[in-house]
N, C-alpha and C positions, 0 to 999 in steps of 0.2 A: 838716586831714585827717591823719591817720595810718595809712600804708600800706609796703606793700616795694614799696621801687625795683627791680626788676630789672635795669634799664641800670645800676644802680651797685653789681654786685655783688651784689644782693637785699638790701642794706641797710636796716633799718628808719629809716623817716626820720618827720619832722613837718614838714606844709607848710601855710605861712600865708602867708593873700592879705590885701593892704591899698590903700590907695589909689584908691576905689574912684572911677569916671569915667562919662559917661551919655556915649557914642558914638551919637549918632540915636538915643536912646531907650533905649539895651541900656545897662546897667549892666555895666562889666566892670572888673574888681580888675587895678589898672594892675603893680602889685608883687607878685612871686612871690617866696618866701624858701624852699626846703627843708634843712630842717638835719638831721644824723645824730641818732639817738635811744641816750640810754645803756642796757647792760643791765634797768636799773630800770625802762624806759621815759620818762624823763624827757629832755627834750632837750638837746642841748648848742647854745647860741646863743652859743657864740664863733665859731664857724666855718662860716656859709653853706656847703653842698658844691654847691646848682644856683640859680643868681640870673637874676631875668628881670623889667627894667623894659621896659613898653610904654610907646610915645608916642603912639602913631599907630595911631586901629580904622576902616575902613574897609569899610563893608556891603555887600555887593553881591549881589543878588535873581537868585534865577537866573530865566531867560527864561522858564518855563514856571508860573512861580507868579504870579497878579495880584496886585499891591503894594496891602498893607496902608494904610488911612488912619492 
């Protein structure tokens, strides 16, 4: 994804998901990486600016919806 960060400034960044994990059936990309984008639009992948490994997904149905087979 290619978008402006506003918390960081409005920086334009590139953000790639990897790692992908089946939690109860949900696929969910365990590795977040956002990195600044140069002028060119090209990225710079020397220096992650926002990093987010997941271990642990945990689903929880609200009360008022009946649980899917």
């Amino acid at each position: 994804m290619d978008y402006i960060a506003e918390v960081n400034g409005s920086t334009l960044v590139g953000h790639y998901t990897s790692r992908h994990r089946s939690f109860d059936g949900l696929l969910v990309a365990t590795r977040r990486r956002v990195f600044r984008r140069n002028p060119d639009n090209s990225v710079n992948l020397n220096l992650p600016s926002i990093t987010l490994d997941i271990h642990h997904v945990e689903l929880v149905r609200s009360g008022t919806e009946e649980a899917q087979p």
